[in-house]
PLY file of the C-alpha trace (Angstrom):
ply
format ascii 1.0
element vertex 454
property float x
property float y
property float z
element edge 453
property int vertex1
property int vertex2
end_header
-3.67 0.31 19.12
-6.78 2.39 20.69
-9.90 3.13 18.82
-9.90 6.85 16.97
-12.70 8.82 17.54
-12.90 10.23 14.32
-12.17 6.52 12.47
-14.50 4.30 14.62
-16.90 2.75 12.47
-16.43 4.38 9.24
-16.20 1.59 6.30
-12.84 1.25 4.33
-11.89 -0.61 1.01
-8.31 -1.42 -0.22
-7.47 -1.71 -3.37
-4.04 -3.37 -4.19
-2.27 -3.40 -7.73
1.74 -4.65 -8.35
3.61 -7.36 -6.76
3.17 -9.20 -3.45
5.17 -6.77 -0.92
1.85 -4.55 -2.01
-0.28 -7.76 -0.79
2.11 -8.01 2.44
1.58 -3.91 3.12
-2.26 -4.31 2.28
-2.89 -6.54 5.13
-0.87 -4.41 7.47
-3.25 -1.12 6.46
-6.59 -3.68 7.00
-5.23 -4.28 9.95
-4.59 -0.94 11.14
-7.87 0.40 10.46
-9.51 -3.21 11.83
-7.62 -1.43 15.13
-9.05 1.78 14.87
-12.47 0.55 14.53
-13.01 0.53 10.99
-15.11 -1.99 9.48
-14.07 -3.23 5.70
-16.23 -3.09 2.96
-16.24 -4.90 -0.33
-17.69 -2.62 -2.32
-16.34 0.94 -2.96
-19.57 2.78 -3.43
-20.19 1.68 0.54
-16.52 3.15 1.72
-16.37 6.12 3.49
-12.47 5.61 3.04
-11.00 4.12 0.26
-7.41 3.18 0.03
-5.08 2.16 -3.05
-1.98 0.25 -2.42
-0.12 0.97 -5.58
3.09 0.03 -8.06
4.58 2.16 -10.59
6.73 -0.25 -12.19
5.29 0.12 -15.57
3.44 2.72 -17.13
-0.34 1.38 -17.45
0.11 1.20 -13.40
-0.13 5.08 -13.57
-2.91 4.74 -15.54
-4.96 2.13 -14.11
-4.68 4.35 -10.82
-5.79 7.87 -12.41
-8.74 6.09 -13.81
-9.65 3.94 -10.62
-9.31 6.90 -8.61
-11.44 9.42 -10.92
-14.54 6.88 -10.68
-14.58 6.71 -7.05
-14.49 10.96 -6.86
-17.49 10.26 -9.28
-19.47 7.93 -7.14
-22.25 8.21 -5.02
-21.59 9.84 -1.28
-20.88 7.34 1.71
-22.43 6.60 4.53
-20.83 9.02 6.28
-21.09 11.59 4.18
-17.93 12.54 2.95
-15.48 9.90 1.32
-11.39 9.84 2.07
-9.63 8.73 -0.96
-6.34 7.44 0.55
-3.24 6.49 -2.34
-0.14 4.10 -0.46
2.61 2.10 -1.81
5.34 3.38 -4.73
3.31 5.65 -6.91
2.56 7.36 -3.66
6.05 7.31 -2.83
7.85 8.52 -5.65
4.96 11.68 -6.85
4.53 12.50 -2.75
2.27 15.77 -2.83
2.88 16.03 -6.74
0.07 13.18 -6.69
-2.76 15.77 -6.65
-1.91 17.29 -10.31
-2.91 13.70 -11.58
-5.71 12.87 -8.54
-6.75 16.32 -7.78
-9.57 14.44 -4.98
-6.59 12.82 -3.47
-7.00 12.94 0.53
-4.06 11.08 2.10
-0.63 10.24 0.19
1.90 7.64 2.21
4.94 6.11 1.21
6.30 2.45 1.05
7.90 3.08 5.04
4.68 4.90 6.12
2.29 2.23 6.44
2.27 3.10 10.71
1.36 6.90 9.81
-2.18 5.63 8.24
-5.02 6.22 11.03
-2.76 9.75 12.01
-3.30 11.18 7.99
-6.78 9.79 7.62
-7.69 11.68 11.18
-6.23 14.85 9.83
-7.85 14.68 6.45
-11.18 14.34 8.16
-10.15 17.11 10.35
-9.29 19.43 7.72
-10.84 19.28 4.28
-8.95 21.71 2.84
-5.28 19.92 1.94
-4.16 16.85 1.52
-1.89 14.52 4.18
1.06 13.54 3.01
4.38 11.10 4.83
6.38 9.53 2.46
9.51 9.81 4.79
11.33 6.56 4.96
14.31 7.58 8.16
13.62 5.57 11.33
10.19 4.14 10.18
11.36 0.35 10.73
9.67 -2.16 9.12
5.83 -3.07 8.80
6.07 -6.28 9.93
6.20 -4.40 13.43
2.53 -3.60 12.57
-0.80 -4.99 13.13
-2.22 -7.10 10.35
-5.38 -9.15 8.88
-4.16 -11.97 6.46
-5.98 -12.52 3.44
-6.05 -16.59 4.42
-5.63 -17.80 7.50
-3.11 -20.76 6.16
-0.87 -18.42 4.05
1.48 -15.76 5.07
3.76 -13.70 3.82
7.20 -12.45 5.88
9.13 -10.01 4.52
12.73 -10.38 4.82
14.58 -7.13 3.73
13.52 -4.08 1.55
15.10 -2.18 -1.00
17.47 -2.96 -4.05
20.72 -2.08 -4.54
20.96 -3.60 -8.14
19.39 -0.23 -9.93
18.88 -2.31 -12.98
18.73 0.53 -16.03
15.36 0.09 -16.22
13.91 -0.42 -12.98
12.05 2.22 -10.74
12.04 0.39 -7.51
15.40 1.27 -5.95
14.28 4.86 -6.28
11.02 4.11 -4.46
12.04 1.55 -2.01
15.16 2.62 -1.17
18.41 0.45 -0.48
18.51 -2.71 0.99
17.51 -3.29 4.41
17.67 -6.69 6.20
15.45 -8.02 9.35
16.92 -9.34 11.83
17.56 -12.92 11.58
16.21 -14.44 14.62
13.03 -11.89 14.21
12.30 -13.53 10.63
12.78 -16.74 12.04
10.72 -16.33 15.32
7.78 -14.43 12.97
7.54 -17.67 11.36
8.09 -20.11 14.14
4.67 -18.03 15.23
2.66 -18.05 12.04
2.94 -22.14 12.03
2.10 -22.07 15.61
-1.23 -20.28 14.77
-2.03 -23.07 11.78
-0.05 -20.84 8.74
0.50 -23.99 6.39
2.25 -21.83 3.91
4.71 -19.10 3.85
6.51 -17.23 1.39
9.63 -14.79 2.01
9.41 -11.80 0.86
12.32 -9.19 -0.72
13.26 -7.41 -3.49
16.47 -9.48 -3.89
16.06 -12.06 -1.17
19.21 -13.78 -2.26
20.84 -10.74 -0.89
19.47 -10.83 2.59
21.59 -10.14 5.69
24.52 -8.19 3.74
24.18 -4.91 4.94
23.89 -6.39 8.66
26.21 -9.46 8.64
28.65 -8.70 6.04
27.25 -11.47 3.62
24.23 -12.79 2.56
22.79 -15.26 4.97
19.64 -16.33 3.06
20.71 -20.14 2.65
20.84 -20.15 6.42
17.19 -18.25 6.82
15.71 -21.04 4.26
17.32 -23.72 6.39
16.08 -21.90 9.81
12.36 -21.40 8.48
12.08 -24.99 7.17
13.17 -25.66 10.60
10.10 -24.21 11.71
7.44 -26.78 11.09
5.81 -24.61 7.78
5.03 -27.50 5.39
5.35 -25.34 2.31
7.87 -22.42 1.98
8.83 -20.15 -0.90
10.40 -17.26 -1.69
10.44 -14.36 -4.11
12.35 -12.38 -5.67
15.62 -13.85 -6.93
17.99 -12.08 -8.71
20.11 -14.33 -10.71
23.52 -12.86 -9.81
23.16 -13.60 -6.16
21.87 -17.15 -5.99
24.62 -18.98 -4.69
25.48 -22.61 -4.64
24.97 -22.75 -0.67
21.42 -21.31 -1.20
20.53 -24.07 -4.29
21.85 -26.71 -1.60
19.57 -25.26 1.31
16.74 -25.45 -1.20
17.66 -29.15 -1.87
17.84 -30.53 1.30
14.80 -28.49 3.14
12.03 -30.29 2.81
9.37 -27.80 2.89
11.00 -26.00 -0.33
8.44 -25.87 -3.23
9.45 -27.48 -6.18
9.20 -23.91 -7.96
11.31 -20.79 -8.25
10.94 -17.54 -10.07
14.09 -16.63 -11.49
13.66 -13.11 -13.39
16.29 -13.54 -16.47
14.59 -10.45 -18.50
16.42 -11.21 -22.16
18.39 -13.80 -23.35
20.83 -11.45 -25.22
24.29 -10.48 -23.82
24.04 -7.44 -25.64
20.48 -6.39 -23.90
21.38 -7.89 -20.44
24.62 -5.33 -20.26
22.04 -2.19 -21.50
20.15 -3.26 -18.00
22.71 -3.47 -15.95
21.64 -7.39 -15.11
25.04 -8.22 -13.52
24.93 -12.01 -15.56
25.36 -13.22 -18.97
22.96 -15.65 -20.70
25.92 -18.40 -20.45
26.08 -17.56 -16.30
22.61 -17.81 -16.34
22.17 -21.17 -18.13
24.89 -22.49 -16.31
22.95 -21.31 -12.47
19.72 -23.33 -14.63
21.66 -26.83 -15.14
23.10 -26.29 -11.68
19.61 -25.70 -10.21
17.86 -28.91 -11.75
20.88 -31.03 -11.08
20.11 -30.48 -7.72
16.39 -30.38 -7.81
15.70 -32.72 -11.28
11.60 -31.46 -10.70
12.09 -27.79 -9.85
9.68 -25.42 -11.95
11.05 -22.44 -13.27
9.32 -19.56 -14.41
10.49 -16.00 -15.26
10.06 -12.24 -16.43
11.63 -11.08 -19.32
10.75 -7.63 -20.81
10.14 -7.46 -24.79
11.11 -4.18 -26.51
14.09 -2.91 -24.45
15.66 0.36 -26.18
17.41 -1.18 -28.88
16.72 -4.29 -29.43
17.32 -5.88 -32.12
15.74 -9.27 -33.98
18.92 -10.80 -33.20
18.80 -9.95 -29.50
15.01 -11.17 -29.65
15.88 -14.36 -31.17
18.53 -14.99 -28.36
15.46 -14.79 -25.68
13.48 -16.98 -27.76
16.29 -19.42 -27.64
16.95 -19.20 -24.03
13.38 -19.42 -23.32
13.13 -22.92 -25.28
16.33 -24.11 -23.71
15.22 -23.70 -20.32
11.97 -24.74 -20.94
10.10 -22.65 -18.66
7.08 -23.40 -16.87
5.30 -20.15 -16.92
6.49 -16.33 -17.50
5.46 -13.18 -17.30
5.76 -11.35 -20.55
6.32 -7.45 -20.67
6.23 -4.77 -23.43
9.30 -2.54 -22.33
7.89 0.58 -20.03
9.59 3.81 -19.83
10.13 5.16 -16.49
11.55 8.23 -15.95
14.04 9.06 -13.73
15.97 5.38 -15.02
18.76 5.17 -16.77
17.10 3.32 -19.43
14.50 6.64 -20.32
17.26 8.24 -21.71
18.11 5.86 -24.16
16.85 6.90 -28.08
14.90 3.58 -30.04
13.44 3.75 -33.20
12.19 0.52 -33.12
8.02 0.75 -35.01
5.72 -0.61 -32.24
4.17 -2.71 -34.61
7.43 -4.75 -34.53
7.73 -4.70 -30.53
3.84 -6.29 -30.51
4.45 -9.24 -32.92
7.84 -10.12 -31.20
5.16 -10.13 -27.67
2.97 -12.62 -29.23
5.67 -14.67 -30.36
7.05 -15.00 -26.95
3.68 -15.31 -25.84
2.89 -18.12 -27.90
6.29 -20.20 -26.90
5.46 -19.60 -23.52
2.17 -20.80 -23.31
3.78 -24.17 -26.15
6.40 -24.65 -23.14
3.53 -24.01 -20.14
1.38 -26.87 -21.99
4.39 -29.10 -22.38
5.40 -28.47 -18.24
2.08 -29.62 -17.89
1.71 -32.99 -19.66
4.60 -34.77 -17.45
1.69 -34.55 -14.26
-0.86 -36.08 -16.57
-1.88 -38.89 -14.30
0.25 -38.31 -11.36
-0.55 -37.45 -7.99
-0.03 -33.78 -6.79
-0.39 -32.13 -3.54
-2.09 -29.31 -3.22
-2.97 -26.67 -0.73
-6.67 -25.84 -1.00
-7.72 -22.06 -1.21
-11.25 -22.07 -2.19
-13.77 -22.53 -4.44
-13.26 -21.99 -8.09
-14.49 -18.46 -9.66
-15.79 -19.75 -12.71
-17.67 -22.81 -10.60
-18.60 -22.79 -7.07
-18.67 -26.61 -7.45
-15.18 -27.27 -8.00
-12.45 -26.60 -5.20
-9.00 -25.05 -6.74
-5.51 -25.08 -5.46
-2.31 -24.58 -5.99
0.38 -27.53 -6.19
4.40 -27.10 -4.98
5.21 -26.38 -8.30
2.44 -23.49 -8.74
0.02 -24.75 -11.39
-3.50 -24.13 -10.39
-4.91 -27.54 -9.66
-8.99 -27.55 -10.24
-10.90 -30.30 -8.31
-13.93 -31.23 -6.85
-14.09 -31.80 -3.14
-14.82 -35.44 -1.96
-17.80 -37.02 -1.03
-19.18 -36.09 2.36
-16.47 -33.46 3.01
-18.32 -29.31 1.99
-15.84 -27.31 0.43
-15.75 -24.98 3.50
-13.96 -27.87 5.34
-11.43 -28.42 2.87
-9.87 -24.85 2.71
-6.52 -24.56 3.66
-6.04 -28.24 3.70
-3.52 -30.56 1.97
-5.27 -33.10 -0.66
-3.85 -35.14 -3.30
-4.70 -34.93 -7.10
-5.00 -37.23 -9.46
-4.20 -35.35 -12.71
-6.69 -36.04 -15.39
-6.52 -33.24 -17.66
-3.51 -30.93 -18.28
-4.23 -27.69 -19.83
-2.29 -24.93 -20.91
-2.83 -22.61 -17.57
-4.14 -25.48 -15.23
-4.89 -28.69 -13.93
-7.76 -30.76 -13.48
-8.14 -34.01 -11.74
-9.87 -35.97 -8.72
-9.34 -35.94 -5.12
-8.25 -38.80 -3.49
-7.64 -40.31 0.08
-8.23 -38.14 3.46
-7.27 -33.91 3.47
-4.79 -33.50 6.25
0 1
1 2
2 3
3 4
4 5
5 6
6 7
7 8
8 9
9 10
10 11
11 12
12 13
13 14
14 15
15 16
16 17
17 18
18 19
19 20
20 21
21 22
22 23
23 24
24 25
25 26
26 27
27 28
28 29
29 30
30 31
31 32
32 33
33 34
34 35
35 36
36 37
37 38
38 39
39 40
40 41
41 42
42 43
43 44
44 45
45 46
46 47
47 48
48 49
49 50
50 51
51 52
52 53
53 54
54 55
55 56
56 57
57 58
58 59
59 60
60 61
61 62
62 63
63 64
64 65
65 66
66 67
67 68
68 69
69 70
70 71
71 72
72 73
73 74
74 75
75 76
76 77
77 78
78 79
79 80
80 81
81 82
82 83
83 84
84 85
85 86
86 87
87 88
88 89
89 90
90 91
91 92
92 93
93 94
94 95
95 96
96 97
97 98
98 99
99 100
100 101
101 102
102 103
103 104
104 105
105 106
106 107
107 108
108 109
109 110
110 111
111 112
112 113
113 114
114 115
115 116
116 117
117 118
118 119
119 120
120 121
121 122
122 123
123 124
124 125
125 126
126 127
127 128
128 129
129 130
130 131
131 132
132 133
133 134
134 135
135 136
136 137
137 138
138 139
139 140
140 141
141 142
142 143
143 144
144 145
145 146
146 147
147 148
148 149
149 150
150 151
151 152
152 153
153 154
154 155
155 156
156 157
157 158
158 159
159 160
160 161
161 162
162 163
163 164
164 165
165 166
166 167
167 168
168 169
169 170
170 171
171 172
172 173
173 174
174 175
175 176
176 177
177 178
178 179
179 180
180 181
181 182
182 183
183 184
184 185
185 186
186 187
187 188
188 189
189 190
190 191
191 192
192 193
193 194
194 195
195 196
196 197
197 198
198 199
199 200
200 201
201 202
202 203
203 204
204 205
205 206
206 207
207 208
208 209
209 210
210 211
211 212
212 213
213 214
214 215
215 216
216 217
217 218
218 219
219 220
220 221
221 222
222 223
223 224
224 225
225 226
226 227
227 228
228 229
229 230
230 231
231 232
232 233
233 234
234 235
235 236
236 237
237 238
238 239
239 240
240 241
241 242
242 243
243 244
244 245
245 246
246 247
247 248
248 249
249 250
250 251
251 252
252 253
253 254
254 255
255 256
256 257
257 258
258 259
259 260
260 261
261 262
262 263
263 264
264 265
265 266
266 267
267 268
268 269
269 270
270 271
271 272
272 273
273 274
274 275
275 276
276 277
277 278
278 279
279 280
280 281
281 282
282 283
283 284
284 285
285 286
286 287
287 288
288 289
289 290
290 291
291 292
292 293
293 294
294 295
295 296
296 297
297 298
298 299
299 300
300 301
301 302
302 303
303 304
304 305
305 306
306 307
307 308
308 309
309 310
310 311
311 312
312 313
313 314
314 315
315 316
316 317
317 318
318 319
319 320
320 321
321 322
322 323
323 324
324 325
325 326
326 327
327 328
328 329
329 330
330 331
331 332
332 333
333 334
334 335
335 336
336 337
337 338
338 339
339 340
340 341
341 342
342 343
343 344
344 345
345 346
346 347
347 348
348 349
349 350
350 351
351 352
352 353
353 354
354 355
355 356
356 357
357 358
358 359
359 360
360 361
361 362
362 363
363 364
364 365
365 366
366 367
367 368
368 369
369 370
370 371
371 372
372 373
373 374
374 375
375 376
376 377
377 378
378 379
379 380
380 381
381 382
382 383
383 384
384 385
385 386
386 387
387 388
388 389
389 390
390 391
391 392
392 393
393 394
394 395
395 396
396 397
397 398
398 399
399 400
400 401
401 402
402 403
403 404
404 405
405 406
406 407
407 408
408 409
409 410
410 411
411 412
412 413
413 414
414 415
415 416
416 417
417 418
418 419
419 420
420 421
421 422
422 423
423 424
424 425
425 426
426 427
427 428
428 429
429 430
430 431
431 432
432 433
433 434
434 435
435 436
436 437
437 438
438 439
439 440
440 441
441 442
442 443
443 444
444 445
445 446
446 447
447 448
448 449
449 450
450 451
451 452
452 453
């Protein structure tokens, strides 16, 4: 892509809330406007555009956004005098125009398929001050990986597979904004990859709504056991995946996972309630017996795979009994981390229309019960690494300590560290280095580095 007139060397800023196809779209925008002739900023105030990447799959999403968005029509003017306020990704998608009743400074709305249409709205907002610039049509837009891009880290990539769900869970917004399933082409996937490793990518994680479901809509099946055996094929040392939806993970994908070496010993497995009753109201698709049973079969093939999970507290009728179910489920499984949600209403989903009585007060001390088991069985996880060595890819230096280096291991804990002697912590990024584990918290790990990187 050519230079723009109008966008050559005007300073941008991204801003990126929700779930990592928002990452993977984020570094597809950077590098569009990298293309242009844009030059990215860290700091807002310094923007003359400023872009957020959004997700409206709960409610404080919304809110986060209106707020955001409000301080930066407040700030100070750009260097170039005017500022573009620019709002991608699923909030854009499903509000479209409507957008400017709750962002009235709104320049530029685009959708979740309208990531290539970027540099055209920004030129016509700074054409014409007087509307705002709107494509959130998804026909014939194909798919982003098509696009330029800047990676966050040069040793980590992420490869979307498909987009789009066709589960419409009751609850769940994102069919509506991301549309139906859509599969990549196989060989593309697998050739994408086959070229990130070439150009030192270390790590890669597939990317889909429902990535067990990948390749149905253009092979008549799902094909994603043979896309994990294809990709570890590949030469990528570490590969993962995300999401999975429960229903769809089949025995020949658990197998694939076993016998590829470059599988992380971790997987994200969304169960959402432990109660029969709860997982009909939201249209799940699996019981809590199916699901326990998919658990055993998981670990009897991988005895050290991680597990952790969502699960939403508070659904429309919930009952203690249903909440004690989850809680039971959740020790059974013996998860290794999960993220924890107060039920959010989104309309438009089945699950807005449904009447609950249930006092808040009771929904928030059933979310720091769960809380508190979760971060018991997190602790627990922990403790069997206690003085065992873990590999972990290196990805910089801590926030809290510029001294200490921090990673992440194959089964996701963050791994704290500080680099060997005679080797800077710039040298070590993006490198393999094992761990001793000397300390195993709650949230973390903490040990020493020893032997060579590699």
């Amino acid at each position: 892509m050519s230079p723009r007139p109008l966008l050559v060397g005007r300073t941008y800023c991204v801003r990126t809330f929700g779930c990592q196809m928002n990452l993977h779209d984020t570094e597809r925008v950077r590098g569009l406007l990298d293309d242009c002739g844009c030059i990215e900023v860290a700091d807002i105030d310094e923007a003359d555009i400023v872009v957020f990447m959004t997700c409206c799959v709960r409610e404080n999403a919304d809110t986060r956004l209106y707020g955001q968005a409000s301080a930066v029509a407040g700030a100070p003017a750009p260097p170039h005098g005017r500022r573009v306020l620019a709002v991608g990704g699923c909030i854009a998608q499903r509000d479209g125009a409507a957008l400017v009743a709750h962002i009235p400074d709104v320049d530029v709305v685009f959708g979740t398929s309208a990531l290539a249409s970027v540099p055209r709205l920004l030129e016509q907002a700074l054409a014409d001050d007087t509307g705002i610039a709107v494509d959130v049509t998804e026909d014939g837009k194909g798919f982003s990986t098509d696009l330029p891009s800047r990676r966050a880290e040069a040793f980590h990539a992420w490869v979307p597979i498909m987009t789009g769900c066709n589960n419409f869970c009751s609850y769940c917004i994102v069919p509506y904004v991301r549309g139906r399933e859509r599969s990549r082409v196989f060989e593309r996937v697998v050739d994408e990859c086959a070229g990130l490793v070439h150009d030192g990518v270390r790590e890669i994680c597939l990317l889909g709504q429902n990535v067990n479901s990948y390749g149905r809509d253009l092979y008549g099946s799902p094909r994603f056991a043979d896309l994990v055996r294809a990709v570890g094929e590949t030469g990528v040392e570490r590969l993962r995946f995300t999401s999975s939806n429960p229903k769809d993970l089949s025995d020949e994908t658990i197998a694939a996972m076993a016998e590829t070496p470059a599988v992380a010993g971790h997987l994200h497995l969304a169960v959402q309630s432990g109660s029969n009753r709860i997982l009909r109201a939201m249209r799940r698709s699996y019981t809590r017996e199916g699901y326990l049973d998919l658990v055993r079969r998981l670990r009897a093939a991988m005895p050290d795979l991680a597990l952790s999970t969502d699960i939403i507290v508070g659904f429309p009728g919930e009952t203690e009994q249903d909440f004690e179910d989850t809680l039971s489920l959740v020790r059974e499984v013996g998860f290794s981390s999960a993220f924890t949600f107060i039920y959010s209403r989104r309309a438009g989903t089945p699950a807005a229309k449904i009447v609950d009585d249930t006092p808040h007060e009771v929904i928030q001390r059933r979310f720091g019960r769960l809380a508190d088991l979760v971060a018991h069985l997190s602790h627990e996880s922990n403790q069997a690494d206690l003085g065992q060595l873990v590999e972990v890819l290196v990805e910089g230096a801590s926030k809290r300590d510029g001294d200490v280096l921090v990673g992440h291991s194959a089964k996701n804990q963050t791994v704290h560290f500080a680099p060997p002697a005679g080797l800077g912590r710039g040298e070590l990024v993006g490198s393999f280095v094992n761990v001793r584990v000397e300390e195993a918290r709650t949230w973390y790990l903490r040990g020493t580095c020893e032997g060579a990187p590699w």
